[in-house]
C-alpha positions as CSV (number, residue, x, y, z in Angstrom):
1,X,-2.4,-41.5,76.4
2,X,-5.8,-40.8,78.2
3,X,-6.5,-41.9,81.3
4,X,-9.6,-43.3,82.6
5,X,-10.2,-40.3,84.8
6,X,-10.1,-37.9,81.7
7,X,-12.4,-40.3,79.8
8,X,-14.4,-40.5,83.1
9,X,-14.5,-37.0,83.4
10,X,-15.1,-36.0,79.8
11,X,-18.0,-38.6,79.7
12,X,-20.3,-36.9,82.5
13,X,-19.7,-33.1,80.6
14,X,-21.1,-34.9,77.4
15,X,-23.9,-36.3,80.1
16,X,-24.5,-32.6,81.8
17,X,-26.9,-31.3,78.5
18,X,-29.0,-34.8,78.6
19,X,-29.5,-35.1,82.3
20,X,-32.6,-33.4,82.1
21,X,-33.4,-35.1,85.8
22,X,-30.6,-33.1,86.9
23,X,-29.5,-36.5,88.9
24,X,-26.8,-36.4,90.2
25,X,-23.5,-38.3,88.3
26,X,-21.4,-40.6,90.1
27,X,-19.7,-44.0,89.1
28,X,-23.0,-45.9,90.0
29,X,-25.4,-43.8,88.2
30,X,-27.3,-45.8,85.9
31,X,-28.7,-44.5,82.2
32,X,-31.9,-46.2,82.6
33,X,-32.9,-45.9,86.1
34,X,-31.5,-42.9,87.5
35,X,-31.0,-40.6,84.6
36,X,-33.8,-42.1,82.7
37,X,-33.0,-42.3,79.6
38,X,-34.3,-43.6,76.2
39,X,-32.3,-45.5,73.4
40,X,-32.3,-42.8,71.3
41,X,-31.1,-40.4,73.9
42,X,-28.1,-43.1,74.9
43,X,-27.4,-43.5,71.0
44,X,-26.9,-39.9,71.0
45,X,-24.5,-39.9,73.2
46,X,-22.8,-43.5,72.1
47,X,-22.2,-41.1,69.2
48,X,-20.6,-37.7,70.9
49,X,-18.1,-40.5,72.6
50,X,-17.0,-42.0,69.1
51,X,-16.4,-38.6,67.9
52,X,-14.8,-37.7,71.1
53,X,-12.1,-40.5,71.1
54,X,-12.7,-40.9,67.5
55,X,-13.7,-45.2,67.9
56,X,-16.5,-47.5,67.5
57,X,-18.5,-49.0,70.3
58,X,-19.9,-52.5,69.4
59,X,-23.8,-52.2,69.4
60,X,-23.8,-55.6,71.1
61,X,-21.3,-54.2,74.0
62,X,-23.6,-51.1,75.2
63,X,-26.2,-53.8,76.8
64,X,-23.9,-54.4,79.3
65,X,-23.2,-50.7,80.3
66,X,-25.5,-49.4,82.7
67,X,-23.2,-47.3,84.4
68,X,-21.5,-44.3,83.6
69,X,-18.4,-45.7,85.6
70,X,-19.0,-49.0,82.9
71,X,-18.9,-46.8,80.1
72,X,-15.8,-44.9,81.4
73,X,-14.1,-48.6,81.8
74,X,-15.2,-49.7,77.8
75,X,-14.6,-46.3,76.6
76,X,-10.6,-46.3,78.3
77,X,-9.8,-50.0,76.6
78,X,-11.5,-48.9,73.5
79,X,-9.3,-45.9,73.5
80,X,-5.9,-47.5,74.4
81,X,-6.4,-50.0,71.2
């Protein structure tokens, strides 16, 4: 079984090549405002993490993750299905 802490751990070296702030990556850090993303850029990596874990996250779920510790909490129940 994987733990959060792997997933959580895994999801910021998927994170590492599209930081291209360089911010730093902690629970809090938010796609949008801190790392500044764009939806294509998040769907990009939306897409490593399926692969990764080999599951689908709902398009109306990712709304509500703005935080890489959010995505490491969706990404863990998604897994343990």
């Amino acid at each position: 079984m994987t733990s959060r802490a792997q997933v959580y751990a895994r999801i910021i070296e998927l994170i590492e090549p599209l930081n291209l702030k360089k911010a730093p990556l902690a629970e809090t850090t938010t796609f949008a405002g801190d790392l500044e993303m764009d939806s294509l850029t998040v769907m990009d990596l939306v897409a490593s993490m399926e692969d990764e874990w080999d599951i689908v996250m709902p398009l109306n779920m990712l709304p509500d993750l703005e935080t890489i510790g959010q995505v490491a909490d969706a990404v863990t129940k998604l897994v343990a299905k």
